[in-house]
VMD Tcl script that draws the C-alpha trace (Angstrom):
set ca {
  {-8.30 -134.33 -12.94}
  {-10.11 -137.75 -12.78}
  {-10.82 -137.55 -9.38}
  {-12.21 -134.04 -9.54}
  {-14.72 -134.79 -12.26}
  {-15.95 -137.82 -10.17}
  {-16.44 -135.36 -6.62}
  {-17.97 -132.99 -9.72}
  {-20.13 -136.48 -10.33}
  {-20.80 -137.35 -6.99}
  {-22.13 -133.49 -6.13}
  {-24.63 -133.28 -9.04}
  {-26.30 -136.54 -8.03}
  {-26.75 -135.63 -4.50}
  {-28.30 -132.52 -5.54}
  {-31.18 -133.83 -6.95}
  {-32.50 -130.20 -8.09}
  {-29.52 -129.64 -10.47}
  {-30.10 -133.04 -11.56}
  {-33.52 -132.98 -12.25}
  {-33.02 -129.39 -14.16}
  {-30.42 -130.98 -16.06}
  {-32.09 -133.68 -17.55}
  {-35.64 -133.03 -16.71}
  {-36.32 -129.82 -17.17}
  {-35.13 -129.54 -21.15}
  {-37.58 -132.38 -21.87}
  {-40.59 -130.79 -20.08}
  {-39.55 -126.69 -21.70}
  {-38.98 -128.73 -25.33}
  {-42.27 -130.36 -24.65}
  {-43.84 -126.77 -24.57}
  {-42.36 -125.69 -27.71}
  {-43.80 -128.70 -29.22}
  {-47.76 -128.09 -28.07}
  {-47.26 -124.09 -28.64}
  {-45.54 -124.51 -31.99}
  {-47.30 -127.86 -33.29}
  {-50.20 -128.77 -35.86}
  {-52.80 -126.72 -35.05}
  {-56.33 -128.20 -34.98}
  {-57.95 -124.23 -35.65}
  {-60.67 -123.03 -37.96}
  {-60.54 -119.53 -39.14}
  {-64.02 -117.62 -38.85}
  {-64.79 -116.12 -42.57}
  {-67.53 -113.76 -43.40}
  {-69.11 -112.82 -46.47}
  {-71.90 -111.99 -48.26}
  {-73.42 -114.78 -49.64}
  {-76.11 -112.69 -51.57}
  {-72.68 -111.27 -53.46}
  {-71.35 -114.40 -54.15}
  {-71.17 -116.76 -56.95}
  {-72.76 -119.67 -55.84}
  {-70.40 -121.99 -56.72}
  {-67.63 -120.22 -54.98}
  {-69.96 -120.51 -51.71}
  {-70.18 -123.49 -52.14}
  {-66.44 -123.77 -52.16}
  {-66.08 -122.07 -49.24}
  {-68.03 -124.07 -47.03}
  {-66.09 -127.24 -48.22}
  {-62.96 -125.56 -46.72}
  {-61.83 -126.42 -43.37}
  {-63.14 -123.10 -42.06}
  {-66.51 -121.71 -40.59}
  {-68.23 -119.57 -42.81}
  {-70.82 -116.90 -41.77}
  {-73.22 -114.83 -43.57}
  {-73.44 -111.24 -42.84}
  {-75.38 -108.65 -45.12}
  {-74.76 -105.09 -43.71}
  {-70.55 -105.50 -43.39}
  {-69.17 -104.64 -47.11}
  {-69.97 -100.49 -46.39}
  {-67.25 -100.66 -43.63}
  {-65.40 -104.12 -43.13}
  {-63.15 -102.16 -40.84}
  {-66.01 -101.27 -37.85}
  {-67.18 -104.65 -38.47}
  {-64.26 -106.74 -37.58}
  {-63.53 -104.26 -34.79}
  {-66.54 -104.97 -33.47}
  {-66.63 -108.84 -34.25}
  {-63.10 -109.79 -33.39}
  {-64.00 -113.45 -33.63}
  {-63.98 -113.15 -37.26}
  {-61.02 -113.47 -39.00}
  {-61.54 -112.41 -42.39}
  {-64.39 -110.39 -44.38}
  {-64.68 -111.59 -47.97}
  {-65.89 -109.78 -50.60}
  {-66.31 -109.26 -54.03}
  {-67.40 -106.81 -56.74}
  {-67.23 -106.21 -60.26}
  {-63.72 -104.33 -59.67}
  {-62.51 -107.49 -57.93}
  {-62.58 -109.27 -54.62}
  {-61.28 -107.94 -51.30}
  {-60.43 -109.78 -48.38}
  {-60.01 -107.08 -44.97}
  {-58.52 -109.04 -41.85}
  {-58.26 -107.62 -38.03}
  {-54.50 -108.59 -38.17}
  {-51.59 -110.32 -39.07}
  {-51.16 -113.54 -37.29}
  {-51.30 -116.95 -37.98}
  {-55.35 -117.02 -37.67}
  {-55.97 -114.75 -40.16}
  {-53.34 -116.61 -42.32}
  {-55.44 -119.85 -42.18}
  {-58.59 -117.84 -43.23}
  {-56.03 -116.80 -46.27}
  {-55.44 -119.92 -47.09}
  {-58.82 -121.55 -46.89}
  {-60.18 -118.85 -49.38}
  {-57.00 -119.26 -51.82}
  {-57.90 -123.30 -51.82}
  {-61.64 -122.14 -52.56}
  {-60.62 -119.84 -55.67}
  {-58.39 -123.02 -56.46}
  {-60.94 -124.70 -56.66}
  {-63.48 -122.97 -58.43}
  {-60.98 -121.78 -61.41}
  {-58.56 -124.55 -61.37}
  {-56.43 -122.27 -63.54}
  {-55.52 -120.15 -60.68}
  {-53.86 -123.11 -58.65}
  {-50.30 -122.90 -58.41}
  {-47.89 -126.62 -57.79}
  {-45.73 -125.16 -54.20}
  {-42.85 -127.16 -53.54}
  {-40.21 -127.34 -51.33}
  {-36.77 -129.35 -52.04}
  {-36.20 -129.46 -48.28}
  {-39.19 -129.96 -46.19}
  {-42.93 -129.58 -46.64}
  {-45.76 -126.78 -47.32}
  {-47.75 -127.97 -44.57}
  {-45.02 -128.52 -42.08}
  {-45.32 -126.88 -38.46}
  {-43.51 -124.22 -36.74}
  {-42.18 -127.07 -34.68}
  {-41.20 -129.16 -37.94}
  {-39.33 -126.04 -39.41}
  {-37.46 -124.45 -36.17}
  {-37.28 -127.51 -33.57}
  {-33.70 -128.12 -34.40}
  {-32.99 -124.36 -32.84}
  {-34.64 -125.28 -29.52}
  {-32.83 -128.19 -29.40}
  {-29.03 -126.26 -29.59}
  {-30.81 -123.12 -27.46}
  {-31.98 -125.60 -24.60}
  {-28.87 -127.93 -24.42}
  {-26.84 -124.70 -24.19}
  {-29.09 -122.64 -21.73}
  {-29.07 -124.97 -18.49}
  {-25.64 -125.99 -18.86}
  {-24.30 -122.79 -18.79}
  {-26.93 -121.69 -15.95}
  {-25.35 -124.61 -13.80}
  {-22.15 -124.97 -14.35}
  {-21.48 -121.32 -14.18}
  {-23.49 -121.40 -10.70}
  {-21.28 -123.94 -9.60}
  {-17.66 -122.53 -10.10}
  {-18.72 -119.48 -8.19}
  {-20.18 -121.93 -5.22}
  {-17.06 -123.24 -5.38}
  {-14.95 -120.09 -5.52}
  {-17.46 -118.25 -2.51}
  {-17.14 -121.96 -0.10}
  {-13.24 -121.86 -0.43}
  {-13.23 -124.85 -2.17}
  {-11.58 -123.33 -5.22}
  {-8.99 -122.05 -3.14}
  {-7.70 -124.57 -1.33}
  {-7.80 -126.80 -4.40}
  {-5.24 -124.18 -5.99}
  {-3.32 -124.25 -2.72}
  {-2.53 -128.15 -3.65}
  {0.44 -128.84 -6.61}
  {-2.94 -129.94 -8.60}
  {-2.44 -128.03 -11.99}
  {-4.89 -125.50 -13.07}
  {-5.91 -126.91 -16.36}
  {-6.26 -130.38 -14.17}
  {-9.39 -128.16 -12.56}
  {-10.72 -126.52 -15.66}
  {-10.51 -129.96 -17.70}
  {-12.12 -131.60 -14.20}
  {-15.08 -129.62 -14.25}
  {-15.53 -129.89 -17.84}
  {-15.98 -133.71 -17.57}
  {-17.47 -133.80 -14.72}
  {-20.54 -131.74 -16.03}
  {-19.52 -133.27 -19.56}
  {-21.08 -136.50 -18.72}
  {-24.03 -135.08 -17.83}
  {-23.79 -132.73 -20.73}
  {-24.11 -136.34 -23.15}
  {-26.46 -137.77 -20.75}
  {-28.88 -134.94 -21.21}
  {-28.08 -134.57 -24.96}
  {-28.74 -138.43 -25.75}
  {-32.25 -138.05 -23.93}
  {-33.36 -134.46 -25.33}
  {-32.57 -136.03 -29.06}
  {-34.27 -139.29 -28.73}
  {-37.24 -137.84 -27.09}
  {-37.33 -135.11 -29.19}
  {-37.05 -137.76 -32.61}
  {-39.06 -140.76 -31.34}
  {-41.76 -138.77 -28.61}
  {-42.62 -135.45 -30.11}
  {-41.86 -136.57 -33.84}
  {-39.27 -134.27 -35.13}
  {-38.14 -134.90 -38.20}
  {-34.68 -135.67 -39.15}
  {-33.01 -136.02 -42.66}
  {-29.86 -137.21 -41.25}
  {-28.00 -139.45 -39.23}
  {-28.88 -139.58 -35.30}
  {-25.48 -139.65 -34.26}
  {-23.97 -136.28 -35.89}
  {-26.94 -134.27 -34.24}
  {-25.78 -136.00 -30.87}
  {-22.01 -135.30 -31.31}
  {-23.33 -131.77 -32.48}
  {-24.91 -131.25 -29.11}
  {-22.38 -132.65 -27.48}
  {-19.90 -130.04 -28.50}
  {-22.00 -127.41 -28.03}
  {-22.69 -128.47 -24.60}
  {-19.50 -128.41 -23.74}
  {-19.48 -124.95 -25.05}
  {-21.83 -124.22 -22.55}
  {-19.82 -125.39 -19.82}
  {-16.57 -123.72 -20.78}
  {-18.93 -120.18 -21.34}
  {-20.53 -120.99 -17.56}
  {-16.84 -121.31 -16.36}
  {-15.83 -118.22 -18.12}
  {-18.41 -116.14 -16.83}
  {-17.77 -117.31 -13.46}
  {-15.17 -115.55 -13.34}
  {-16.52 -112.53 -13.05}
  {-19.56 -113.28 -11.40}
  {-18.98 -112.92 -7.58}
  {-22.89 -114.58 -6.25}
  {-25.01 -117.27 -8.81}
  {-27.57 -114.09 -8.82}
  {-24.74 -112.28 -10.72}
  {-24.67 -115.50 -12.93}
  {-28.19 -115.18 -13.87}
  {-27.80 -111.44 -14.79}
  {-25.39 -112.56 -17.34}
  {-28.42 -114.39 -19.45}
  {-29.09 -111.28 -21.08}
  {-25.94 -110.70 -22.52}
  {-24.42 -113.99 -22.98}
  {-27.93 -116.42 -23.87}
  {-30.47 -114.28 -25.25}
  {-28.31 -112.25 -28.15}
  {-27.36 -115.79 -29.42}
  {-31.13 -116.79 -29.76}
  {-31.45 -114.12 -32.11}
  {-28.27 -115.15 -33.97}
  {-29.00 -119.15 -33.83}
  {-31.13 -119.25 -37.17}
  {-34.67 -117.88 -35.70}
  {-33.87 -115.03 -38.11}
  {-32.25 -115.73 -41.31}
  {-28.78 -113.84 -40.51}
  {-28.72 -112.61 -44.30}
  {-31.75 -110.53 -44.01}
  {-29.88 -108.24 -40.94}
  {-29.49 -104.76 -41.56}
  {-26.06 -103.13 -41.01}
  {-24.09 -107.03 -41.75}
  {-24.62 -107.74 -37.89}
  {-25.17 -111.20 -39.05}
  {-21.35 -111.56 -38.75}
  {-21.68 -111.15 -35.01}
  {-22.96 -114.67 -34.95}
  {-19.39 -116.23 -35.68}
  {-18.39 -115.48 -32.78}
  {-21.08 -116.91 -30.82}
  {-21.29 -120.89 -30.68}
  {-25.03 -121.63 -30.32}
  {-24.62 -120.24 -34.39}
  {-22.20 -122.68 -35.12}
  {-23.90 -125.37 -33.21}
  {-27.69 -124.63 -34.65}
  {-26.41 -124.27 -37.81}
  {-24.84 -127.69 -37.64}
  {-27.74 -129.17 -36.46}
  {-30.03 -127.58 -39.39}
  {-27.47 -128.99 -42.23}
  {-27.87 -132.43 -40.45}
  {-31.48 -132.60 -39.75}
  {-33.12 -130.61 -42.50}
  {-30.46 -130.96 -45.19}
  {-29.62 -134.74 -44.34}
  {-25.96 -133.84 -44.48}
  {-22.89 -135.58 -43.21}
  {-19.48 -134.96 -41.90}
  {-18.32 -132.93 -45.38}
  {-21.44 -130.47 -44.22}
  {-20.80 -129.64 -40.71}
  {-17.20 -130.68 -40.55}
  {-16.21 -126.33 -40.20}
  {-19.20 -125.90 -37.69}
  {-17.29 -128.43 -35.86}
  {-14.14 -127.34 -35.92}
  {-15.39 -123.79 -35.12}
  {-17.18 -125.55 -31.43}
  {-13.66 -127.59 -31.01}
  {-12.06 -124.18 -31.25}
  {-14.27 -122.25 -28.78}
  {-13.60 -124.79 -26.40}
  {-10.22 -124.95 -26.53}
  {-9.78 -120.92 -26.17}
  {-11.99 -120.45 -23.88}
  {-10.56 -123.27 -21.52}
  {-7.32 -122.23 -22.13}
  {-8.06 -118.34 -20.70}
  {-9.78 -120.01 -18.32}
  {-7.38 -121.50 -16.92}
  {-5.06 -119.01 -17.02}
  {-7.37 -116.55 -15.21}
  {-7.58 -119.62 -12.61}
  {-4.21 -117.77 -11.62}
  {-5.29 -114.46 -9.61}
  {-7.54 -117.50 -7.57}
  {-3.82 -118.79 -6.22}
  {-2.42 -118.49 -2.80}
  {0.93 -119.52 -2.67}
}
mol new
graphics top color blue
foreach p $ca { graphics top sphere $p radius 0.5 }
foreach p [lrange $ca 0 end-1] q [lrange $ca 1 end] { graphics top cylinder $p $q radius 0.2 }
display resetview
């Protein structure tokens, strides 16, 4: 077993493509996440009428961190005129039955130009303004802030399972497999090989994705450094055990990709991007039997909750779990591979 992880070892840092989308790679697609999903440095475009306008609450408006036009001929049809102005946000009104704001769609744009008029009312009526808290997190946090910890499971769990599943089946098309199993080596000695082999690589990349994710691109965490390691470090393994499973019946490392859909993207859904209460039909009970849930959802309690082992300790013992069952059918599929 020891001397199959280190060949395992020895392969991966010869190749230095696997090795550099291994470690690389996760750093440089997180990196992505973080300038897409970030603090954004844009200024809705509002239009009104300033002629229709109180004056103060003008004045209001241009003290907002938003650029504010004056147009005179939109209020008969705001919908033409943001059709045919699509560089405007918002259109701002108001009449003696009440004010009217007409946008050219949902999106986050026309959500700043929301906000930058709600801070204006504030302001002007200091009656309307209403105290938002949070008890975890903050009302100005970024998309990145709120949902980095699901990247971080999703990534650790995608290229692990991309390679390691790729490289059983290398294995199993070069002969390699088969004249391993054609030695008195056990099967579980191969399955628990592989898994350590590509386990050590598993922590390397996890220790780098979580510091450079914490110290580099500034996520926040609530809780200790070391459970959202461990975390990842279990769910990585996950991924290797899943990449060995689906080896099996992959018969090229095409075939491997054309697993992603099934195996990888279902569990993106499932890993906390959509609250799993809020699923129609109870299909949020299809995530327990998919690990990036239990290994998100870990990650979440630790680093947005602050909590400890008494939090996570079932999210953990659900990963332990999935490993063992999974390596244990794996190795006993490992059987129709012997020639004796």
């Amino acid at each position: 077993m020891i001397s199959l992880a280190k060949r395992v070892i020895r392969q991966i840092l010869g190749d230095k493509r696997t090795l550099m989308l291994m470690i690389f790679a996760p750093l440089l697609i997180f990196t992505l996440i973080y300038l897409l999903l970030g603090d954004s440095a844009y200024k809705p475009t509002i239009a009104v009428n300033e002629d229709k306008l109180p004056k103060a609450l003008v004045t209001a408006l241009k003290e907002q961190d938003a650029d504010i036009i004056n147009v005179t001929d939109a209020d008969s049809d705001p919908d033409s005129y943001l059709k045919e102005n699509k560089e405007v946000d918002a259109l701002f009104t108001m009449s003696k039955s009440g004010s009217s704001i007409t946008m050219y769609e949902a999106s986050s744009k026309s959500g700043e130009a929301m906000l930058a008029i709600r801070s204006a009312l504030e302001t002007l009526n200091p009656a309307m303004k209403m105290d938002t808290r949070y008890i975890y997190g903050a009302e100005n946090a970024s998309t990145f802030q709120t949902m980095g910890y699901i990247f971080l499971g999703v990534i650790s769990f995608f290229f692990i399972f991309i390679i390691s599943g790729m490289a059983l089946v290398r294995e199993r098309n070069s002969g390699t497999l088969e004249r391993m199993l054609m030695t008195p080596i056990k099967r579980k000695s191969i399955i628990y090989g592989y898994t350590m082999g590509y386990g050590l690589f598993a922590i390397l990349q996890t220790v780098i994705l979580v510091l450079f994710s914490l110290y580099v691109l500034g996520l926040n965490s609530e809780g200790n450094t070391l459970w959202v390691i461990s975390i990842m470090l279990l769910l990585a393994i996950a991924a290797v055990a899943s990449g060995e499973f689906i080896s099996i019946f992959a018969n090229s490392e095409f075939q491997v990709v054309q697993f992603i859909p099934i195996i990888i993207i279902p569990q993106i859904f499932f890993s906390g991007l959509i609250p799993l209460d809020t699923l129609p039909y109870h299909l949020g009970v299809l995530s327990y039997i998919m690990p990036i849930y239990y290994g998100c959802s870990a990650i979440k309690k630790v680093m947005i909750y602050g909590s400890g082992l008494s939090g996570i300790w079932l999210f953990l013992l659900a990963l332990i779990l999935y490993i063992l069952l999974l390596s244990t059918f794996n190795t006993i599929v490992l059987k129709k591979y012997r020639r004796l």
